[in-house]
C-alpha positions as a printed Julia matrix, in Angstrom:
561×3 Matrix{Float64}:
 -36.42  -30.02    7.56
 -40.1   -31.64    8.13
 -41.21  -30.77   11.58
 -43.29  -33.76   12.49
 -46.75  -32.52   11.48
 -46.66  -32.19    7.94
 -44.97  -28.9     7.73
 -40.94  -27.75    7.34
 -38.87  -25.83   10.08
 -35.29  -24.45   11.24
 -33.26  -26.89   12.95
 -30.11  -25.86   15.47
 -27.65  -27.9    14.42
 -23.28  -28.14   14.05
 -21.27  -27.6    11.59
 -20.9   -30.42    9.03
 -17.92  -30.91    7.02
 -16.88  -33.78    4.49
 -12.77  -34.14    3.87
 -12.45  -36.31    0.55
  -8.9   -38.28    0.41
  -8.07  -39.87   -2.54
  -4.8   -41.06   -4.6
  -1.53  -41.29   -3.05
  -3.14  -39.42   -0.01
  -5.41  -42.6     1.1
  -1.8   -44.03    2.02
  -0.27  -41.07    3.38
  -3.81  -40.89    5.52
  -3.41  -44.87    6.47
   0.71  -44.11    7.77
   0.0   -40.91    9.62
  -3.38  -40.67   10.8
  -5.64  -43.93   10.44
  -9.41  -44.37   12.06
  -9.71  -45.48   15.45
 -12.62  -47.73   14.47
 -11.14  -51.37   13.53
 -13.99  -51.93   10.72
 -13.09  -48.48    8.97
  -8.86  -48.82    8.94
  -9.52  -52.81    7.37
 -11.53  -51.69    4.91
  -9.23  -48.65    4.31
  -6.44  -51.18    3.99
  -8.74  -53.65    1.79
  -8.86  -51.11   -0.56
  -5.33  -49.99   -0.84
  -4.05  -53.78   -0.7
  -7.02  -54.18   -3.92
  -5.0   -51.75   -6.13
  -2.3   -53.35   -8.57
  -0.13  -50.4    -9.31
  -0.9   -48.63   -6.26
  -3.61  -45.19   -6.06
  -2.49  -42.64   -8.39
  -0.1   -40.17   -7.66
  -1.41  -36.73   -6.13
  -0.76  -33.84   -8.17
   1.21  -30.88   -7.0
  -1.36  -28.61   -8.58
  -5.33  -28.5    -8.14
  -8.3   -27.93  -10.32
 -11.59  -26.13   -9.23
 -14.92  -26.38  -11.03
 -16.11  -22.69  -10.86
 -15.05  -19.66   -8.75
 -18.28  -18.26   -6.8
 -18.55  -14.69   -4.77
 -18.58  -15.41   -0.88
 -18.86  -11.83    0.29
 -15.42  -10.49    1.48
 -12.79  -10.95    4.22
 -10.27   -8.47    6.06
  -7.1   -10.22    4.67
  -3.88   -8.35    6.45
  -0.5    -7.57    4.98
   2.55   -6.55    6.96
   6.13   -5.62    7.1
   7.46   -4.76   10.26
  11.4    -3.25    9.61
  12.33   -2.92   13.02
  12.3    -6.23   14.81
  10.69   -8.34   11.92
   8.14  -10.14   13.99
   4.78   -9.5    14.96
   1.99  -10.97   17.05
  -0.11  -13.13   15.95
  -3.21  -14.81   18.34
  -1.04  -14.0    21.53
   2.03  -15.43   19.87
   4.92  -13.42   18.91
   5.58  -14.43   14.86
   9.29  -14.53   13.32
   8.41  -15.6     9.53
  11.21  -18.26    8.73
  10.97  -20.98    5.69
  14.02  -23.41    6.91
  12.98  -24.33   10.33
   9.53  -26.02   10.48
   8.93  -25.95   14.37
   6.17  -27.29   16.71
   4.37  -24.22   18.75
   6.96  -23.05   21.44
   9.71  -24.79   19.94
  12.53  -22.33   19.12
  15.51  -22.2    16.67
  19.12  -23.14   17.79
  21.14  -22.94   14.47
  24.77  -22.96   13.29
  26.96  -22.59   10.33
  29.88  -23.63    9.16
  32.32  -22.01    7.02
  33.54  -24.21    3.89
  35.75  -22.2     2.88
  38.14  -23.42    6.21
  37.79  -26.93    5.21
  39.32  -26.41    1.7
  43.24  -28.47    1.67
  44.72  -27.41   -1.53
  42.36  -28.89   -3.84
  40.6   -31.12   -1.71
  38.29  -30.78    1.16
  39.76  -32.0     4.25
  37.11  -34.45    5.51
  38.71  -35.29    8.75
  38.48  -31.67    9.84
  35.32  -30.85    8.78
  34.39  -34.0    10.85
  36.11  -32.23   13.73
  34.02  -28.76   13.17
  30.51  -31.24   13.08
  30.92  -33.07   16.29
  31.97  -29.98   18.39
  29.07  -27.96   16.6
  26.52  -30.87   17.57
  27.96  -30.68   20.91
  27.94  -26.71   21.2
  24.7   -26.64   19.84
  23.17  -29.03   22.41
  25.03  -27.08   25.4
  23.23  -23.59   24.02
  19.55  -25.86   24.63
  20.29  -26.13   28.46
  22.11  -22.77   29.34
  20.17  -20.47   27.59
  17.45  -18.61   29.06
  13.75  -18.56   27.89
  11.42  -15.91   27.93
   8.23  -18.51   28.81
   7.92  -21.36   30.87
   6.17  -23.35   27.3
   9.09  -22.29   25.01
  11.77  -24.04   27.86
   9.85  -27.32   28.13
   9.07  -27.67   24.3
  12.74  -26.95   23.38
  14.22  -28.96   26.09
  11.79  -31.84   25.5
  12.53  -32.33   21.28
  16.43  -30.5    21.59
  15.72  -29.65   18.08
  19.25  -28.38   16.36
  20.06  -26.88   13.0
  23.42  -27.37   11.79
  24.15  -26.06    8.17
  26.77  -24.67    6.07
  28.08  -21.32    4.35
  30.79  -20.82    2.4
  30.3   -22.86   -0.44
  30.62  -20.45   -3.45
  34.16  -19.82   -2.25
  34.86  -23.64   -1.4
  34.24  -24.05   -4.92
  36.5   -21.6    -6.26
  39.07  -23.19   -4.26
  38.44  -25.94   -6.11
  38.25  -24.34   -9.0
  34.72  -25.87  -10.16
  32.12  -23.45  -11.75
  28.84  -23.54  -10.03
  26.45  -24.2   -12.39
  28.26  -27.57  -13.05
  27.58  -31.08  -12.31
  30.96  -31.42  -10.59
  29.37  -28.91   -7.83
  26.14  -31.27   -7.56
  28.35  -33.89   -6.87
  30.18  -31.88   -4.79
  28.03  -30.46   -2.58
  25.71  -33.64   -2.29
  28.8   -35.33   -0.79
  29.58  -32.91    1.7
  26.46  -32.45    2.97
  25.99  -36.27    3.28
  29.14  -36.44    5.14
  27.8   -33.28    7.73
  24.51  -35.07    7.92
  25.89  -38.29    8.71
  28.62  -37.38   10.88
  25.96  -34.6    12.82
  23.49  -38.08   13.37
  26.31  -40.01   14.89
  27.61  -37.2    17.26
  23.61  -36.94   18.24
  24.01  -40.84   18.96
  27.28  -40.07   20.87
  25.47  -37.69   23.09
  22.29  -39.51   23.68
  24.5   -42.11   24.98
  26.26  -39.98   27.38
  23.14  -37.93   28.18
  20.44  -40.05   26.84
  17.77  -39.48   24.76
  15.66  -36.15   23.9
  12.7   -36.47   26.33
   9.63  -36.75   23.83
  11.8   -39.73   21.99
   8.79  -42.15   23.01
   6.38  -42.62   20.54
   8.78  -40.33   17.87
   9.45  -42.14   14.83
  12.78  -42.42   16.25
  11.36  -44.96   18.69
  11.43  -48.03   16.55
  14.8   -50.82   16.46
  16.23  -49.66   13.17
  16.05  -46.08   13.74
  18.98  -43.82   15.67
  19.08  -43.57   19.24
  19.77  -39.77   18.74
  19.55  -36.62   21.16
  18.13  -34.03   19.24
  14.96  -34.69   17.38
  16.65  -32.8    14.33
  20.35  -31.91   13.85
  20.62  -30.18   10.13
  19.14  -26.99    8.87
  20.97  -24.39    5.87
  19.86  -21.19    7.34
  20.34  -17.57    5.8
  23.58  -16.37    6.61
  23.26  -13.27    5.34
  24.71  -11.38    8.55
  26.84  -13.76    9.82
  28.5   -14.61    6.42
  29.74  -10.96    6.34
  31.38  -11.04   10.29
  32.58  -14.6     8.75
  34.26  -13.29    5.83
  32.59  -15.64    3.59
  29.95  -16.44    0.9
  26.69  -16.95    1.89
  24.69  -20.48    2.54
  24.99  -22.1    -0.39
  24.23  -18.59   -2.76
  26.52  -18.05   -5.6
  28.92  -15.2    -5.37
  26.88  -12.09   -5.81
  29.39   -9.72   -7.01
  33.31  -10.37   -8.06
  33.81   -6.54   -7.13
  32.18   -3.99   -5.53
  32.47   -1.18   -4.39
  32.35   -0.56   -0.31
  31.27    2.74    1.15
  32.74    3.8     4.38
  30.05    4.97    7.05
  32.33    7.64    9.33
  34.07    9.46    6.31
  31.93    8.52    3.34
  34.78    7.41    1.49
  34.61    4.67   -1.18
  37.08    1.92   -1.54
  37.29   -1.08   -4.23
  36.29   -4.3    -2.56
  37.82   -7.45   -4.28
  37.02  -11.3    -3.63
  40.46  -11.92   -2.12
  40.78  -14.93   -3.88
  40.02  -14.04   -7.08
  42.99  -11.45   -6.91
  45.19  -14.15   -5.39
  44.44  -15.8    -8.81
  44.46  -12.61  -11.24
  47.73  -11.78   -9.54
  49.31  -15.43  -10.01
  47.88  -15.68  -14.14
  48.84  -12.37  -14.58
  45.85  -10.35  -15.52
  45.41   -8.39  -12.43
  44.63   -4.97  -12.9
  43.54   -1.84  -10.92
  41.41   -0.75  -14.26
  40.23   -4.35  -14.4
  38.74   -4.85  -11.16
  37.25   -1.5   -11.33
  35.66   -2.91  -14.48
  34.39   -5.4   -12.98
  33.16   -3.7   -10.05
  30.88   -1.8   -12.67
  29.68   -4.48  -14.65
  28.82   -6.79  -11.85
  30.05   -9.91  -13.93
  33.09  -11.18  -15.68
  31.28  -13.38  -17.69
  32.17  -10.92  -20.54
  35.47   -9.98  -20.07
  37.68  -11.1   -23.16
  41.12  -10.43  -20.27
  40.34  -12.73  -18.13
  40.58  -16.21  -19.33
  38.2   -18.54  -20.03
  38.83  -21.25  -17.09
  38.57  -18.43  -14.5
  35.09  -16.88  -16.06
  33.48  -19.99  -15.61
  34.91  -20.63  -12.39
  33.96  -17.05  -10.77
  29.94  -17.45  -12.28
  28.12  -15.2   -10.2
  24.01  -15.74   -9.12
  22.83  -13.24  -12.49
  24.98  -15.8   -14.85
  23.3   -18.84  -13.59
  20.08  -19.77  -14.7
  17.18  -21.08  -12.04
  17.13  -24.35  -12.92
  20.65  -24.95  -11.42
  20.28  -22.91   -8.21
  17.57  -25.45   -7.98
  19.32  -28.18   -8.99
  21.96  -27.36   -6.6
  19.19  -26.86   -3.68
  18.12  -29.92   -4.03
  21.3   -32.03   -3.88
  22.19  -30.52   -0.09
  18.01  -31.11    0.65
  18.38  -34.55    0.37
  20.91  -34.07    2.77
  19.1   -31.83    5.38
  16.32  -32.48    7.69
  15.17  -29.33    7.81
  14.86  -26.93    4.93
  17.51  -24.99    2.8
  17.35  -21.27    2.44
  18.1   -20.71   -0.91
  17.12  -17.39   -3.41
  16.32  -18.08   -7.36
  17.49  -15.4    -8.96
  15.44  -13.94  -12.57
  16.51  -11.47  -14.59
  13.84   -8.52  -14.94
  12.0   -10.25  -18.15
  11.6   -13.57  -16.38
   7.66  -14.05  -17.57
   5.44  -16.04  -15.08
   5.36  -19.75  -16.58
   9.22  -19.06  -15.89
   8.27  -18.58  -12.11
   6.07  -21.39  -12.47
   8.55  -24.04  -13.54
  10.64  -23.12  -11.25
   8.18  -24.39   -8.22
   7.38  -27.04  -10.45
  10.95  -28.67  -10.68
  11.72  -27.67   -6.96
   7.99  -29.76   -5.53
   9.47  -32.28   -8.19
  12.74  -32.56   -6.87
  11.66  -32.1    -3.18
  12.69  -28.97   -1.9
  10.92  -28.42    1.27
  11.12  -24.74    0.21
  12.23  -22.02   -2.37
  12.53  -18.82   -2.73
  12.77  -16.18   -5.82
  13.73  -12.99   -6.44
  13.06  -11.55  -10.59
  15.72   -8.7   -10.52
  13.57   -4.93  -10.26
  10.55   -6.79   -8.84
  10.9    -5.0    -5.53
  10.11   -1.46   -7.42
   7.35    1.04   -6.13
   4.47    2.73   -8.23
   4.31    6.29   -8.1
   2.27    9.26   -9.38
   4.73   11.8   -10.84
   4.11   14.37  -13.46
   3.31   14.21  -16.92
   4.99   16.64  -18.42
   8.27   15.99  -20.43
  11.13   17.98  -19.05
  12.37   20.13  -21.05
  16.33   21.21  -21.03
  16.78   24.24  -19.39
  19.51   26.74  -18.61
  20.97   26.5   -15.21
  20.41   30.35  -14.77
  17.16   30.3   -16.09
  13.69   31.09  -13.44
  16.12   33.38  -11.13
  14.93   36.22  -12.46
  11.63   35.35  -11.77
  10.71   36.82   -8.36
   7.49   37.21   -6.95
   6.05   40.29   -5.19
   6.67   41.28   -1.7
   4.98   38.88    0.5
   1.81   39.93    1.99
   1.44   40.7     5.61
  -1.23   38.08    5.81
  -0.61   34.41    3.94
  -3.27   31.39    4.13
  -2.48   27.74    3.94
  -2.27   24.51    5.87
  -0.26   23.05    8.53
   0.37   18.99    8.53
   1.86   16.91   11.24
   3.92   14.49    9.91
   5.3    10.94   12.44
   9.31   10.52   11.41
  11.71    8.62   13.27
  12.75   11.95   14.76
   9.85   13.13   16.15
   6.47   15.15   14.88
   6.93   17.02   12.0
   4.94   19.85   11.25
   5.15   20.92    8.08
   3.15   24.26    7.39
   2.24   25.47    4.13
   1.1    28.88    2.87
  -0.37   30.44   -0.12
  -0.18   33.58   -2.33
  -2.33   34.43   -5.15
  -0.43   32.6    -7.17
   0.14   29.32   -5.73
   2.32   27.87   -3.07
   4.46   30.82   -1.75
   6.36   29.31    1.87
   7.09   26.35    3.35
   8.01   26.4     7.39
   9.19   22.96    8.99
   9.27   22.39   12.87
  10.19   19.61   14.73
   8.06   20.29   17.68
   9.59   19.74   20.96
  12.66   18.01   19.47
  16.82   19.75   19.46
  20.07   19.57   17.79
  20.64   18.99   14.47
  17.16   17.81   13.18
  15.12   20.79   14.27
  18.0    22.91   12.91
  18.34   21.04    9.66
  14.41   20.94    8.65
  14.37   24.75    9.42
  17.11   25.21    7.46
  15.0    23.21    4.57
  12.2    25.07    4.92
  14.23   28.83    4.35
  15.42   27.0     1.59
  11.98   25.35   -0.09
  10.38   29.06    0.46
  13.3    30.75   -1.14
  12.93   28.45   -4.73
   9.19   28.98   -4.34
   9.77   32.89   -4.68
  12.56   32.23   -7.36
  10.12   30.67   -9.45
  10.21   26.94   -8.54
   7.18   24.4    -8.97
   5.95   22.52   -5.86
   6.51   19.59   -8.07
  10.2    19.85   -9.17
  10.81   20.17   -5.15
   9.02   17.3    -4.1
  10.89   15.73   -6.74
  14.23   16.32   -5.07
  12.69   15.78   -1.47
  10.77   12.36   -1.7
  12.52    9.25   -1.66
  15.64   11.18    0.53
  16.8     8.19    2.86
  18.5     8.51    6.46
  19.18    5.4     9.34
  15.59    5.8    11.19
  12.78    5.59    8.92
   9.63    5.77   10.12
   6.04    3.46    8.96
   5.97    0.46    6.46
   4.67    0.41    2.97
   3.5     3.45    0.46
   3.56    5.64    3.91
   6.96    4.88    5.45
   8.57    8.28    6.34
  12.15    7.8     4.72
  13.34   11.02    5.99
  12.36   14.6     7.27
  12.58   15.55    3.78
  10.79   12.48    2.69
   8.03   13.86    5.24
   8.48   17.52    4.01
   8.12   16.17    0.09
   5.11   14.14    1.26
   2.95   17.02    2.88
   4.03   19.24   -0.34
   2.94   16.65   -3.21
  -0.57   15.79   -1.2
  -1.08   19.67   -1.22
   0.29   20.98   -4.3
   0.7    17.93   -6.94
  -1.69   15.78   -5.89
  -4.08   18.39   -4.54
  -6.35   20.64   -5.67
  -4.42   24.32   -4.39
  -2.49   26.46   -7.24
   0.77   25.9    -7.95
   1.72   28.52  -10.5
   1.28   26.13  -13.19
  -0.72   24.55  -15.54
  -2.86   21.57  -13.5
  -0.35   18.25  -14.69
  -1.53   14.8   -16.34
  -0.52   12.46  -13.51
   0.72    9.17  -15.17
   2.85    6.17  -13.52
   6.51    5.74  -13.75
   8.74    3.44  -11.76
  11.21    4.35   -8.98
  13.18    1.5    -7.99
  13.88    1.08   -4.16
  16.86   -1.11   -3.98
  19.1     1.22   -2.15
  20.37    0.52    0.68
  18.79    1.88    3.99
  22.02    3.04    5.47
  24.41    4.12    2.84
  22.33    4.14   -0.71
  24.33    1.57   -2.08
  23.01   -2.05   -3.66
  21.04   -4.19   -2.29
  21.71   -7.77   -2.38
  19.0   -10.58   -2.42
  20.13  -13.86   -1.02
  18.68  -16.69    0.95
  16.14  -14.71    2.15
  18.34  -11.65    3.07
  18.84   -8.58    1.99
  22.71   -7.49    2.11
  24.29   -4.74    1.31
  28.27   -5.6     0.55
  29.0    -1.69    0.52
  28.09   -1.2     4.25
  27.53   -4.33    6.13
  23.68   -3.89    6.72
  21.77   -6.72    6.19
  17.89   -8.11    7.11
  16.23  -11.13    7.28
  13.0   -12.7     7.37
C-alpha cells in the first residue's frame, strides 16, 4: 500500500473476510440473526419486502468456479473401538447424528416398544398415551438425580432439560398389523403414531412445567412468545439407535425393517448353534399351516422369504425385510416420523453391493428434499478391507502331498529377526529365523504374561516351525494366521491386532511375503483381492447394519456411534 512519500510498503493489518448471503438465506439471515444497526436491517427488509415472488430458493448443492492448490493440511481420521469417543479441544467427543446438542448439554433418551401397544389389529392409543406421559415424567426425574461429571455439563442440562423420547419396535408393530413395510399404509401408519407420541410428549411437558415450571433458559427461547407451549423441556422427541437395547427388549429396532426372518444364534459358553425364529412369524406359519423345521432353516440361509413359492403371498409381503426394500422407502418412511420428531431419526439406507454413486446421491437428494435432519447408508460389502495377497493361482493339491519334503538338520547357529508385536494380551515377540533356504523357525513369547496365552502362542510357534520344515510357504501360513479374531483386539484400522495369531501372521507376511528374505519360493506377483470384515468381533457370525449400529443377532454384541 502507498506509504505516504511516493513509494509502496507492508502494512500490519487483521484479517478481512466478506460472507455473501443471498436467496432464501437473506430471510433466514433477517429471522435469526439481523444487524444491530437500524439503517442496515430496513434496508435489508426494503429489499426482501421489494421482491414479488420472494428471493429464490437456496439450493441444496453448490457450484465452485475452479479448484486451486493451497498447500496441504494434517486432516485426522479415527475409530476408537473401545469406548467410541475421543477428545477433541479439551472436550471428550461421542459422534451421534440424532441429538443436535448445545456444548455441555448431554443426552437423556428413551424408547418405547411398539410392539406392546399392538390390540389385536389395532394400536391401543390410550395405552401408548399411558407409556408417553410416564416416559416424559421418568425422563425429566433422570435430569435432576443423575450425577454429572462437570460442574458446565449439570448447569447446561439442568438449564434447557433437553429429553429424547422415541420409539422401537415398529417392524414388528407392523406385522401385527399385518401391513408390509414398504407400503403406504405404513407411512400412514407410522406418521400417525408418531404425531400422537409427539403431541401427547408436548402436553405432558406442559403438565410438568405447570407443576414444576418452566426449563430455566425458557426466556428469550422461541418458546417464550403467547402462542407457543409453556413446556419443561426445551425438546421432548428423539428416534435414537436401539441397537442394544432392542435386543434386551426383545424387539425390532427404531424404526429399521426386520433384518433377518431367521437366523441362526451361536451360543458363547458351549459354541453350540441354535435356529432363531421371529416368534411371530412362527405364530403365523404355525396357524396357515406352512411351518416347517426345513423351512425356517431355509430361510435362515437365504436371509429373505421374498422368494419362497411355500409361503404365501400375503405373508411375503408382510415379513419384507431391509435387503427387499428399496431406499427410497426407508426414506420415505424416515421422513413421515421426522415430521414428527424434534430431534433427528436414526435411520440406515440399505444398498445392495452394485448400488452406483448417483444412487447414493439421490438418496441425500430426496432425504434434504423431504427434510430429514439426517441419514444414514450402508451399500452391502462396502465395509471390506484391501489386502496384498499372492498372485499365484492355487493349484489343487493332494492332502499328503509336501510331507515328504523335510529339510536338513537344523544348524547349530540360525539368523533372523525378532519383532515385538502390542495385542490385547500383552507384548508379543515374535522371533524369526533363517536357513539357507528361507524361513526355517518361528518362536512366539508373550513376555512377562501366564496362563493360557503364553502357552497357546508357544504352542503356535512349535507348530509354524514344524510346517516350515515340512515344506510349507511363509505365505500359505500367514494365510491361515491373519484375519484370526478373539474378544480383545488390539489398534484401529489396517494395524489393529485381531489376535496373537493375527500378530504372529503380521510379523511373518512383513518378513517373508512382503519382505525381501527367502522363502523357498519363487519371489510372488502381489496383486489386490478383497477380504470382507463383516464378522462379528465375538463369535464370527453376521454383522448387522442398522440405525447406526452394528448388531450381531447370533451373539448379542452390538456398537454404536
Amino acid at each position: 500500500m502507498p506509504d505516504g512519500r511516493g513509494g509502496l510498503t507492508t502494512y500490519h493489518c487483521s484479517a478481512q473476510h466478506d460472507l455473501v448471503v443471498s436467496k432464501t438465506g437473506l430471510a433466514a439471515f433477517r429471522t435469526e440473526i439481523g444487524f444491530l444497526t437500524a439503517a442496515k436491517q430496513e434496508k435489508l427488509e426494503g429489499l426482501l419486502q421489494s421482491y414479488k415472488r420472494g428471493p429464490y430458493r437456496q439450493r441444496f448443492t453448490a457450484r465452485f468456479a475452479s479448484l486451486e492448490p493451497d498447500g496441504e493440511e494434517m486432516v485426522y481420521d479415527i475409530t476408537e473401538s473401545s469406548t467410541h469417543s475421543f477428545v477433541a479441544n479439551g472436550l471428550v467427543v461421542h459422534n451421534c447424528g440424532e441429538q443436535p446438542l448445545l456444548p455441555y448439554e448431554s443426552c437423556n433418551l428413551g424408547s418405547i416398544n411398539l410392539a406392546t401397544v399392538v390390540d389385536g389389529d389395532r394400536v391401543d392409543y390410550e395405552h401408548l398415551r399411558r407409556i408417553v406421559h410416564t416416559a416424559v415424567r421418568f425422563l425429566d426425574d433422570v435430569i435432576d438425580v443423575n450425577k454429572y461429571p462437570l460442574p458446565q455439563i449439570a448447569e447446561m442440562t439442568r438449564g434447557n432439560r433437553k429429553i429424547g423420547l422415541g420409539v422401537m419396535g415398529f417392524a414388528d408393530l407392523l406385522f401385527h398389523l399385518g401391513i408390509p413395510y414398504d407400503s403406504d399404509e405404513a407411512l400412514q401408519v407410522g406418521e400417525q403414531l408418531m404425531g400422537f407420541i409427539d403431541d401427547e410428549a408436548t402436553r405432558a411437558s406442559v403438565d410438568l412445567a405447570r407443576e414444576r415450571g418452566t426449563f430455566p433458559n425458557f426466556a428469550g427461547s422461541i418458546y417464550d412468545q403467547a402462542e407457543a407451549p409453556q413446556v419443561r423441556n426445551a425438546t421432548r422427541t428423539t428416534i435414537a439407535p436401539t441397537g442394544t437395547i432392542s435386543i434386551i427388549g426383545g424387539c425390532s429396532s427404531g424404526i429399521e425393517p426386520l433384518f433377518a426372518v431367521s437366523y441362526v444364534r451361536r451360543k458363547v459358553l458351549d459354541d453350540d448353534e441354535m435356529l432363531e425364529v421371529h416368534p411371530y412369524f412362527e405364530e403365523v406359519a404355525k396357524r396357515e399351516g406352512f411351518y416347517s423345521e426345513a423351512l425356517m432353516k431355509r430361510i435362515a440361509d437365504e436371509g429373505t422369504v421374498a422368494h419362497i413359492d411355500e409361503i404365501p403371498e400375503k405373508w411375503r409381503r408382510v415379513f419384507v425385510t431391509a435387503h427387499d426394500i428399496t431406499p427410497d422407502w426407508h426414506i420415505k418412511l424416515q421422513a413421515a416420523f421426522q415430521r414428527h420428531t424434534d430431534n433427528a431419526v436414526s435411520k440406515t439406507v440399505n444398498f445392495p453391493h452394485q448400488a452406483t454413486a448417483d444412487d447414493v446421491e439421490s438418496v441425500y437428494r430426496m432425504a434434504y428434499r423431504m427434510g430429514c435432519k439426517g441419514v444414514t447408508i450402508y451399500r452391502d460389502g462396502s465395509r471390506e478391507e484391501q489386502v496384498l495377497n499372492v498372485g499365484q493361482k492355487k493349484k489343487a493339491r493332494d492332502p499328503g502331498a509336501g510331507l515328504a519334503v523335510t529339510r536338513p538338520s537344523r544348524p547349530r547357529m540360525l539368523t533372523g529377526e525378532t519383532e515385538r508385536m502390542d495385542t490385547g494380551c500383552g507384548k508379543l515377540f515374535v522371533i524369526m529365523n533363517d536357513d539357507e533356504y528361507g524361513a526355517r523357525e518361528v518362536f512366539a513369547n508373550m513376555g512377562k504374561a501366564g496362563g493360557c496365552a503364553a502357552s497357546n502362542t508357544e504352542a503356535l510357534g512349535r507348530l509354524i516351525s514344524l510346517a516350515l520344515k515340512k515344506g510349507a510357504t511363509p505365505a500359505e501360513v500367514v494365510e491361515q494366521l491373519k484375519g484370526i479374531r478373539c474378544h480383545v483386539p488390539y489398534g484401529l484400522g489396517p494395524n489393529a491386532v485381531t489376535s496373537c495369531a493375527d500378530a504372529i501372521g503380521k510379523a511373518l507376511e512383513r518378513r517373508y511375503v512382503r519382505g525381501a528374505v527367502g522363502s523357498g519360493v519363487p519371489e510372488p506377483q502381489l496383486s489386490l483381492v478383497e477380504v470382507a470384515q463383516g464378522a462379528c468381533p465375538d463369535c464370527g457370525g453376521v454383522i448387522e447394519h442398522e440405525g447406526g449400529c452394528v448388531v450381531c443377532r447370533a451373539c448379542g454384541f452390538s456398537k454404536c456411534g
